[in-house]
LOMAR-111467 format. One line per 5 residues: number of its first residue (from 1); for each residue x, y, z of N, C-alpha, C. Coordinates in pm, whole numbers. Example, Ala and Ser with C-alpha at 12.3 -4.5 7.8 and 13.67 -1.06 7.14 Angstrom:
# LOMAR-111467
1) 1319/-569/780/1230/-450/780/1320/-330/780 ~ 1285/-225/708/1367/-106/714/1290/3/787
END
This chain:
# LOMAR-111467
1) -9410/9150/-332/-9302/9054/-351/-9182/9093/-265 ~ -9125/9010/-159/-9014/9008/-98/-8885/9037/-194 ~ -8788/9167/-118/-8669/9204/-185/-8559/9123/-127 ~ -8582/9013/-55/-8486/8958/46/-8437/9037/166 ~ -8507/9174/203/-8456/9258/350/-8550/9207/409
6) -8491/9161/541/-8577/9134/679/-8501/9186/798 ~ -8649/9211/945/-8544/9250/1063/-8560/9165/1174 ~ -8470/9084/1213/-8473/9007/1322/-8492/9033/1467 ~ -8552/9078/1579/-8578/9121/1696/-8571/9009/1805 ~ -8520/8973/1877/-8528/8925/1997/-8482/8933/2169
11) -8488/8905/2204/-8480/8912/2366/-8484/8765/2430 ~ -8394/8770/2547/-8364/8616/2627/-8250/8699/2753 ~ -8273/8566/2817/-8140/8549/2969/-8007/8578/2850 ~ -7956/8721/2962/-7828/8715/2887/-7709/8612/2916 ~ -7650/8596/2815/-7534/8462/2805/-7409/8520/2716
16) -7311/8432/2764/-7261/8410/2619/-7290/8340/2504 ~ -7232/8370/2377/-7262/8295/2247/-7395/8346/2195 ~ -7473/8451/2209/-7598/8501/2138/-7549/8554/2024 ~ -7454/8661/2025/-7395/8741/1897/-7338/8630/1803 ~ -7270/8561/1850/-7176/8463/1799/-7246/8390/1713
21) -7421/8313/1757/-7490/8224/1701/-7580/8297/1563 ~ -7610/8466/1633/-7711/8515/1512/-7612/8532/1444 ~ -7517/8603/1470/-7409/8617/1339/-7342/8488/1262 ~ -7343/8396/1294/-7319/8250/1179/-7475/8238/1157 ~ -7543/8213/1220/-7666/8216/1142/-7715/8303/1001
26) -7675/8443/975/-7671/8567/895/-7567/8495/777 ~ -7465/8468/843/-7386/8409/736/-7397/8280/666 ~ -7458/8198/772/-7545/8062/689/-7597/8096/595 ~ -7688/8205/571/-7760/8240/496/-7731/8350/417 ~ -7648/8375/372/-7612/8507/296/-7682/8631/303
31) -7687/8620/472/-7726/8770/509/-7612/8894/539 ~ -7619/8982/467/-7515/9131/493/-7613/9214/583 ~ -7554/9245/671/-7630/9316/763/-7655/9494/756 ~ -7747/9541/734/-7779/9688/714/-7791/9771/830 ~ -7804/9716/898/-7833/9789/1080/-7829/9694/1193
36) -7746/9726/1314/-7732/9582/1406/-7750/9709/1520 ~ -7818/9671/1619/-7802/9703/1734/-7845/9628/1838 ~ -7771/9592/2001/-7803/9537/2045/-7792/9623/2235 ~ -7847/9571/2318/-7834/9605/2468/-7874/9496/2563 ~ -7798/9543/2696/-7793/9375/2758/-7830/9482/2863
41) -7922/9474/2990/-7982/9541/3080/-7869/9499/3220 ~ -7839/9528/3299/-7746/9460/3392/-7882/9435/3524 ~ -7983/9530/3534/-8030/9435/3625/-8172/9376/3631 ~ -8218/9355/3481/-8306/9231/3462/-8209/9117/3425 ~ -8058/9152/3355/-8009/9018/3297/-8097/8967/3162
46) -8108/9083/3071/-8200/9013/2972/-8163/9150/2874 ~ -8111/9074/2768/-8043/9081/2632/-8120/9099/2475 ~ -8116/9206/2457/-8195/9270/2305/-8110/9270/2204 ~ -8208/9211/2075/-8074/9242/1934/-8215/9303/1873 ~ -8127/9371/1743/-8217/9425/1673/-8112/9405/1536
51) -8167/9325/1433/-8080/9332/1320/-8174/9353/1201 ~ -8110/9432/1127/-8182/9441/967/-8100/9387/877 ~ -8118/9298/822/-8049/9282/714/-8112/9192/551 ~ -8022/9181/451/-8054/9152/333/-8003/9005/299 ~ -8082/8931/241/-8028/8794/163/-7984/8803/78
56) -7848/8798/32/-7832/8822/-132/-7787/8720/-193 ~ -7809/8633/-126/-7684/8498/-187/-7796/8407/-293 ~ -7953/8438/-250/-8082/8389/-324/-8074/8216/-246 ~ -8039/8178/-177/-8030/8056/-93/-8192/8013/-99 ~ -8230/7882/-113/-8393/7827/-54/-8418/7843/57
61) -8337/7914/160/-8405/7948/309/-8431/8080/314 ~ -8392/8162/196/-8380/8319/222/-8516/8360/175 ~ -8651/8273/249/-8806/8332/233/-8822/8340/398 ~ -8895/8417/428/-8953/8474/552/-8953/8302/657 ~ -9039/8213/577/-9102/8045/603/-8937/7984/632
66) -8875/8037/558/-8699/7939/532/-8633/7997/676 ~ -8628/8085/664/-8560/8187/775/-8583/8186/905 ~ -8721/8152/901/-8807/8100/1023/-8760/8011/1090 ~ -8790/7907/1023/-8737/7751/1047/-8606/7746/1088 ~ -8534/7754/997/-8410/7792/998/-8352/7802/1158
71) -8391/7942/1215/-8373/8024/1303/-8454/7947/1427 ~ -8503/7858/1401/-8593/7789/1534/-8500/7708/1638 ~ -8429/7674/1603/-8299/7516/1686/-8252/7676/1783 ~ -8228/7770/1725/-8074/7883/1797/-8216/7914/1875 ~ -8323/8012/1872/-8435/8027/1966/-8424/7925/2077
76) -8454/7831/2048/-8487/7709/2132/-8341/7746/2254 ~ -8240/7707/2194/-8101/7696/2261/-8111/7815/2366 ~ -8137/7936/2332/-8140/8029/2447/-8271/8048/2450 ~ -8344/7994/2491/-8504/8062/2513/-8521/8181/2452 ~ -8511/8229/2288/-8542/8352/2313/-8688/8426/2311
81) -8728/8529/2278/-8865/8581/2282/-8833/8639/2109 ~ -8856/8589/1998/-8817/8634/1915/-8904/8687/1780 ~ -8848/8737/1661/-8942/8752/1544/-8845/8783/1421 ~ -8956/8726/1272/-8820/8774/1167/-8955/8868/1084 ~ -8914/8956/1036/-9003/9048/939/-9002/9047/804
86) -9024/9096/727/-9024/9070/618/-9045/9218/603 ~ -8951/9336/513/-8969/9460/506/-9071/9527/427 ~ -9100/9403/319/-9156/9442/196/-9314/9457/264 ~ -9328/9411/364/-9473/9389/429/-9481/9497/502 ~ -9576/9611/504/-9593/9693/535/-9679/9694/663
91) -9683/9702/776/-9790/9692/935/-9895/9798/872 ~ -9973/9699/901/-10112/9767/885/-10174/9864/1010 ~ -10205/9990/994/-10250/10060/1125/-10413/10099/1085 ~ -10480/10054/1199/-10602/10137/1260/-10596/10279/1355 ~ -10627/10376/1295/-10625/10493/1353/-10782/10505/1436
96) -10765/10572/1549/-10860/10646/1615/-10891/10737/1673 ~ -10989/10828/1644/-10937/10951/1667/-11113/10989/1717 ~ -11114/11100/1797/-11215/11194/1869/-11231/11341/1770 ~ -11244/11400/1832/-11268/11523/1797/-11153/11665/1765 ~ -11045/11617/1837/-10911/11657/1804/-10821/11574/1689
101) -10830/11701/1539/-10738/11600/1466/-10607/11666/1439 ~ -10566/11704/1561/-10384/11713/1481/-10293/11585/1461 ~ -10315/11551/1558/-10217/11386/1552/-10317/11277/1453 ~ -10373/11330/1382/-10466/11200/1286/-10441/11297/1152 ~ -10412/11430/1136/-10354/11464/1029/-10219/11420/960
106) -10154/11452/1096/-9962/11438/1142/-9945/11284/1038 ~ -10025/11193/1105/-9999/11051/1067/-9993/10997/900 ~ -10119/11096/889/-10214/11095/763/-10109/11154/627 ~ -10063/11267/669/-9937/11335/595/-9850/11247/551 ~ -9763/11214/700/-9641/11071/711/-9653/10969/606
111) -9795/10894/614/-9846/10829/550/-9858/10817/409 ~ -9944/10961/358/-9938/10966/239/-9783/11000/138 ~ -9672/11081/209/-9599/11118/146/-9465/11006/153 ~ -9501/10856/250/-9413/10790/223/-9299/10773/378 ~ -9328/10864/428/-9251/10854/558/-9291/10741/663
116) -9393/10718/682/-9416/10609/749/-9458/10501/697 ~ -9387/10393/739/-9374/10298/650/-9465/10203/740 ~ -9622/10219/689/-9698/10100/737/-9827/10147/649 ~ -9950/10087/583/-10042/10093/536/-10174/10167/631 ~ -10286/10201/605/-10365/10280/723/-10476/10255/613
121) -10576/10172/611/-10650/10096/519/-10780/10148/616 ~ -10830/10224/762/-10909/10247/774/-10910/10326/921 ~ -10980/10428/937/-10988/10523/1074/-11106/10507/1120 ~ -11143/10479/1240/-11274/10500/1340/-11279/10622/1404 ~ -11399/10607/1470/-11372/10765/1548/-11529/10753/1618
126) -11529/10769/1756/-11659/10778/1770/-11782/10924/1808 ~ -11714/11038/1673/-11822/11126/1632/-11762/11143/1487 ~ -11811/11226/1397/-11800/11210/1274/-11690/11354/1254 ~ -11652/11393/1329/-11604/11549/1314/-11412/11513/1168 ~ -11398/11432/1169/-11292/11399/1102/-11297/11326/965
131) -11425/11340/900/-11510/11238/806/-11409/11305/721 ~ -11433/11427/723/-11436/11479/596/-11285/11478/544 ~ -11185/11487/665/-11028/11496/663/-10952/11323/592 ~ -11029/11256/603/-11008/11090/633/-11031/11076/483 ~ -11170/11097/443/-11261/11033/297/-11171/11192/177
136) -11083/11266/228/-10997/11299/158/-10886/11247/93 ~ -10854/11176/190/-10712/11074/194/-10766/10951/87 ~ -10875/10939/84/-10998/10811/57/-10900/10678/142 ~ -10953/10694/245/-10938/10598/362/-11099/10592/415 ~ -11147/10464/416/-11272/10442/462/-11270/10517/612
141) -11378/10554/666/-11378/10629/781/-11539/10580/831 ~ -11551/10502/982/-11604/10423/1015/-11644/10528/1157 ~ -11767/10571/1106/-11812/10627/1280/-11860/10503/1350 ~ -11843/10513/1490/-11906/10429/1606/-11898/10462/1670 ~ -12065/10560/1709/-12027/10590/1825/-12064/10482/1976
146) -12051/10563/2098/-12047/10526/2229/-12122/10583/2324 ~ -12192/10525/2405/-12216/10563/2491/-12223/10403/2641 ~ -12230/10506/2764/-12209/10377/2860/-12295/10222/2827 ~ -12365/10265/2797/-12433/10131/2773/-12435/10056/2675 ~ -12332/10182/2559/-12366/10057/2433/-12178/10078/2408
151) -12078/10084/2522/-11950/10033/2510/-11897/9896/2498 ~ -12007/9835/2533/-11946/9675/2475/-11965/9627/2353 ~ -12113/9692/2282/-12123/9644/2182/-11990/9741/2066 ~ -11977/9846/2116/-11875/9914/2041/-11778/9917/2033 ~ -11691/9826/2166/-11537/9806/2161/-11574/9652/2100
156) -11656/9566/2048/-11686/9452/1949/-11653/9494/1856 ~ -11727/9623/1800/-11706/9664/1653/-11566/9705/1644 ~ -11504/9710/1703/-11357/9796/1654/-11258/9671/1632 ~ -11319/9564/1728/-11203/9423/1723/-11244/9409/1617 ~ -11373/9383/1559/-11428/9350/1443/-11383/9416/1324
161) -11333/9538/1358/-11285/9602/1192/-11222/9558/1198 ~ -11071/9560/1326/-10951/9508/1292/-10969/9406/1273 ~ -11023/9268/1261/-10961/9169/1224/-11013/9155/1054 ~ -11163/9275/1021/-11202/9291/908/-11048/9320/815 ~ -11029/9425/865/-10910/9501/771/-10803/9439/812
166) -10767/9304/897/-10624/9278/941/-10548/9402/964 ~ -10538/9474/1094/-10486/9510/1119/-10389/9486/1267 ~ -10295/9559/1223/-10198/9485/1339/-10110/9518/1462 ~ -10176/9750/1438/-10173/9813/1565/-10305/9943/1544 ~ -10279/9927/1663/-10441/10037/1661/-10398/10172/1743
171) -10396/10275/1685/-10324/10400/1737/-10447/10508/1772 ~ -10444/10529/1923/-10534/10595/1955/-10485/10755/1931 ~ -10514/10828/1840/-10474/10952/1801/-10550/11081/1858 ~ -10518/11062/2009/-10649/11141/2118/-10776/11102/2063 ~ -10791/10988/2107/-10905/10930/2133/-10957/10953/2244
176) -11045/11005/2259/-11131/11054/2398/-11203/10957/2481 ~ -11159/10790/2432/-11249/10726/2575/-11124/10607/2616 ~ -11178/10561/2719/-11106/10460/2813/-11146/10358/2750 ~ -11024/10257/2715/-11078/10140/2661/-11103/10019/2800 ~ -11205/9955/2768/-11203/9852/2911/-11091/9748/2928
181) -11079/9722/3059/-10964/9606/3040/-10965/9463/2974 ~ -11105/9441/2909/-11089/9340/2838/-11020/9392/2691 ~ -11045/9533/2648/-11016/9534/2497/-10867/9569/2502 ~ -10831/9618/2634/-10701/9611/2638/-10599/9521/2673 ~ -10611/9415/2715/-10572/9288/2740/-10581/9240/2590
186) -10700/9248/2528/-10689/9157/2367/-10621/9258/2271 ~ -10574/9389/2300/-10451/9471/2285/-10320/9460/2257 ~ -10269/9394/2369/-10207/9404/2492/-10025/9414/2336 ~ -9990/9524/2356/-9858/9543/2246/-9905/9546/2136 ~ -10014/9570/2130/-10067/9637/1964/-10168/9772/1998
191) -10157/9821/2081/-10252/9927/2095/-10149/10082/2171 ~ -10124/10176/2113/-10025/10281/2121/-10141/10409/2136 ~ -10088/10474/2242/-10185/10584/2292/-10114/10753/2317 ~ -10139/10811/2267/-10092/10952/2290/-10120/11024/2406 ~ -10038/11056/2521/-10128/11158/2621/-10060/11288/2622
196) -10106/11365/2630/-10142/11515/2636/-10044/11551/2768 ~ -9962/11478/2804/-9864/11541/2946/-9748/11434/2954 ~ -9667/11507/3028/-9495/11423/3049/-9565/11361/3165 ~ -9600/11175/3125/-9588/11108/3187/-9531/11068/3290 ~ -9487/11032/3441/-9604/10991/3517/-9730/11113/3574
201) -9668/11202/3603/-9761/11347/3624/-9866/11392/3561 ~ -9925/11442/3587/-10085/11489/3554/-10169/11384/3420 ~ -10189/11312/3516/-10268/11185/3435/-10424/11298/3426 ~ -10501/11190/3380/-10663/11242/3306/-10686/11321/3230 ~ -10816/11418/3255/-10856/11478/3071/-10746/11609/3091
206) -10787/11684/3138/-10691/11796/3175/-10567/11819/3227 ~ -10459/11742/3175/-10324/11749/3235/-10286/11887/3224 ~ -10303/11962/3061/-10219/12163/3057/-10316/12150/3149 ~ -10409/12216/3185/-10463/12285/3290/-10463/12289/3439 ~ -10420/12113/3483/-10340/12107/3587/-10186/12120/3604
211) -10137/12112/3516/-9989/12144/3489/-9990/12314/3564 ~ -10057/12406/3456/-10076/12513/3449/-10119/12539/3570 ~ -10243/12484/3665/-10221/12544/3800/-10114/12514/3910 ~ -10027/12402/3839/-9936/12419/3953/-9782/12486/3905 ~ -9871/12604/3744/-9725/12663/3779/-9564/12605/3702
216) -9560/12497/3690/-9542/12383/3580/-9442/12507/3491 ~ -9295/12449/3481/-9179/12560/3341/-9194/12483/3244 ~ -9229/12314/3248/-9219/12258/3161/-9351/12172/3155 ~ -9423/12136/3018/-9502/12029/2960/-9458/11951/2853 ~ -9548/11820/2860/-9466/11729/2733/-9583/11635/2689
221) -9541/11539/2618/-9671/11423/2589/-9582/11349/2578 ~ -9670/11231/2560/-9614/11115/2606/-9702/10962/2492 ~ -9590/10911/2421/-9683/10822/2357/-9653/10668/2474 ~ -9707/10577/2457/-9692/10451/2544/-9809/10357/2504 ~ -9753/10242/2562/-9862/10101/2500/-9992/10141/2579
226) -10101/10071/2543/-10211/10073/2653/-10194/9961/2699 ~ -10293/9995/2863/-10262/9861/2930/-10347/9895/3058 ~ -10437/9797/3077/-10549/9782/3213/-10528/9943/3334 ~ -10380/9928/3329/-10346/10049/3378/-10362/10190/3330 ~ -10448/10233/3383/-10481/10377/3285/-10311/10458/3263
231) -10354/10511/3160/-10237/10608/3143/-10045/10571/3210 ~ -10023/10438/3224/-9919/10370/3305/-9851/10253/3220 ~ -9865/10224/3092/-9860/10118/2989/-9692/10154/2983 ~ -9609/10072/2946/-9494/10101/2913/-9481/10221/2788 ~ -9377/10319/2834/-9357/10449/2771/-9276/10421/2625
236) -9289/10476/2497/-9233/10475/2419/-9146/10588/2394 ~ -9181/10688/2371/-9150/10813/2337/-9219/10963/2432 ~ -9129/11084/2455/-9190/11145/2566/-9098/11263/2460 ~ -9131/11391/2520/-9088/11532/2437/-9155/11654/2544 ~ -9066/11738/2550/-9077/11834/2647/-9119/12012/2565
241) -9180/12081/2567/-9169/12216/2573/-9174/12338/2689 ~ -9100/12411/2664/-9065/12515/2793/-9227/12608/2819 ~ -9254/12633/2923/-9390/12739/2973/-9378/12846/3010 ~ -9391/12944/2959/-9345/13062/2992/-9463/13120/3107 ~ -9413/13230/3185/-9493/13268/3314/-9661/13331/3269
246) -9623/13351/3127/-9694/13467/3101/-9828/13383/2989 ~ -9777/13262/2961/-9880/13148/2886/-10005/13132/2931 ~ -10116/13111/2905/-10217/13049/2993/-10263/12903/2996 ~ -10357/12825/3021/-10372/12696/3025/-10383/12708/2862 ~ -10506/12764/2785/-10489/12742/2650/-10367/12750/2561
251) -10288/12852/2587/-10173/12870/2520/-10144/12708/2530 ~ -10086/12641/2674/-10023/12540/2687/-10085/12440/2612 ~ -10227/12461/2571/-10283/12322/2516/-10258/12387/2303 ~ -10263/12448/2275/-10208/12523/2190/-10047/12479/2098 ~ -9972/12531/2235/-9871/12505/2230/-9844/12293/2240
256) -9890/12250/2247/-9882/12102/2292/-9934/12030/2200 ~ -9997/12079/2080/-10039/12025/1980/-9911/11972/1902 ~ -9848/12021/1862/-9757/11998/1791/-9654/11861/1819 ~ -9634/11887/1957/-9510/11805/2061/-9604/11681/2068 ~ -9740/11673/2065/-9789/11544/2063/-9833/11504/1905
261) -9800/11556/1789/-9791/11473/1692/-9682/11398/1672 ~ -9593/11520/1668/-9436/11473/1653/-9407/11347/1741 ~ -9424/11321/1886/-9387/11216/1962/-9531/11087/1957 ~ -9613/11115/1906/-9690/11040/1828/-9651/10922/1727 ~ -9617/11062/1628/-9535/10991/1494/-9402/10900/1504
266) -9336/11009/1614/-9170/10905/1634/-9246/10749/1658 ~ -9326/10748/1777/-9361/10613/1869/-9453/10501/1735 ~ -9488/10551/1673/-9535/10494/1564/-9461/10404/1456 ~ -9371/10503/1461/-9274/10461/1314/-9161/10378/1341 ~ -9138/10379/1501/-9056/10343/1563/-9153/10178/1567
271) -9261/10171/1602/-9316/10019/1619/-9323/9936/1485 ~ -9344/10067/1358/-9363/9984/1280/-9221/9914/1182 ~ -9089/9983/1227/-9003/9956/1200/-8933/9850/1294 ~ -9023/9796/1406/-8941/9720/1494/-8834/9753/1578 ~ -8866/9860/1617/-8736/9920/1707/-8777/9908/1833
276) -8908/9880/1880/-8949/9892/2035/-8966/9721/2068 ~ -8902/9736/2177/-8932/9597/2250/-8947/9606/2425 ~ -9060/9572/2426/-9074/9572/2605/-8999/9497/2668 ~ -8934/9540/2803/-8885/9506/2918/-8890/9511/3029 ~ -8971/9475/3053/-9067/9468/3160/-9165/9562/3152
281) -9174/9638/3227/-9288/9763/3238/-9243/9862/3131 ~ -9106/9842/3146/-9009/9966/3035/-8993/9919/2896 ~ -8929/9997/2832/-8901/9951/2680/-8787/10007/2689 ~ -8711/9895/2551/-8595/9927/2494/-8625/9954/2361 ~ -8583/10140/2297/-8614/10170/2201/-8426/10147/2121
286) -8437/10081/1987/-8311/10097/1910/-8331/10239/1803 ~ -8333/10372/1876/-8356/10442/1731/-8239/10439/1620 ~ -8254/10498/1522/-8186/10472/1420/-8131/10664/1444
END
């Protein structure tokens, strides 16, 4: 049941009169605002709000359907790219995970103790090495596996859970395969990927180890959307740790566990709270 908090997100050609219109709009409706942030880019010319706020006045428009409508004439007026949420509704996540589970624990924790605020109703994985971590949580846990020839029938099954379980982002939690560009296109801003290195640099399986042969003071990970473009999707969240001379490639992969849950989790919690919005290739994050 809706508490009357929702968060409004949009983007358009910057103008005057955007602030001016959501804010009588908020007040049409006996909205008090809990969090406002906004940014205007100077050289796309294209303007982000991010508002949270509460209905308290109990008005017949103050349902998700009312608010909607409502809010459609001011969209229209500036073209915007927009959305209203409803807080009480929790984003449903599909986890996926390989054979590495720190960042499918990290989540799993978040999850259970209340910190991340989205539901996780089911994990894939295509070997079974995480059964046992998952059917702890009692979260159904769905092996499928892969191989080259049977990747089409298996990136089927995964659209197929998600639309089984409605889900409404799919978080690859070092997932060990390349999704094709069709499953990433039917993706395309619902699919969030963790890599193992400070993005754009040492793309593929072994980034510590190429880091590490070239010597590298610093490594990082990098969460970002997927997208046809391997490892190149717009960046969400990125985190650095220092390399000491004396580390080796394992240390660095060791050491890197951690920095890729944590910037995992931020990029996560951050989508499911509505704080990320693409701009072009880039994103504008509102953290809190």
């Amino acid at each position: 049941m809706s508490d009357g908090r929702f968060i409004l997100t949009l983007s358009c050609e910057d103008r005057p009169g955007i602030v001016a219109a959501v804010a009588k709009f908020l007040r049409d409706h006996d909205g008090t605002i809990m969090e406002a942030a906004q940014y205007g880019d100077a050289e796309t010319n294209r303007f982000f709000f991010r508002s949270d706020f509460k209905v308290i006045g109990g008005v017949a428009e103050g349902t998700l359907d009312g608010l909607e409508n409502a809010f459609q004439s001011i969209a229209d007026t500036f073209a915007m790219e927009w959305r209203i949420d409803d807080v009480s509704v929790k984003p449903r996540i599909m986890i996926a995970v390989s054979k590495f589970g720190h960042c499918l624990n990290d989540l799993l924790y978040r999850w259970r103790t209340g910190a991340l605020h989205a539901e996780i109703p089911v994990v894939m994985s295509n070997h079974d090495d995480m059964r046992e971590l998952v059917e702890w949580h009692d979260i159904p846990y769905v092996h499928l596996p892969i191989s080259k020839e049977t990747k089409p029938q298996q990136e089927a099954e995964i659209l197929g859970l998600m639309q089984a379980y409605d889900i409404d982002l799919l978080v690859l939690a070092r997932y060990m395969q390349i999704l094709s560009d069709d499953l990433c296109t039917k993706l395309e801003r619902r699919c969030i990927n963790i890599h193992h290195s400070f993005l754009p640099s040492f793309k593929g399986a072994k980034p510590y180890h190429a880091a590490h042969k070239r010597g590298v003071k610093l490594v990082g990970a990098t969460a970002h959307f997927v997208t046809t473009d391997l490892d190149e999707g717009p960046i969400i969240e990125q985190d650095i740790i220092r390399i000491r001379h004396s580390d080796t490639a394992e240390d660095c992969v060791a050491r890197g566990r951690d920095l890729e849950s944590a910037v995992l989790a931020r990029a996560v919690r951050w989508w499911t709270e509505r704080r990320v919005m693409l701009n072009g290739d880039k994103t504008v994050i509102f953290e809190k």
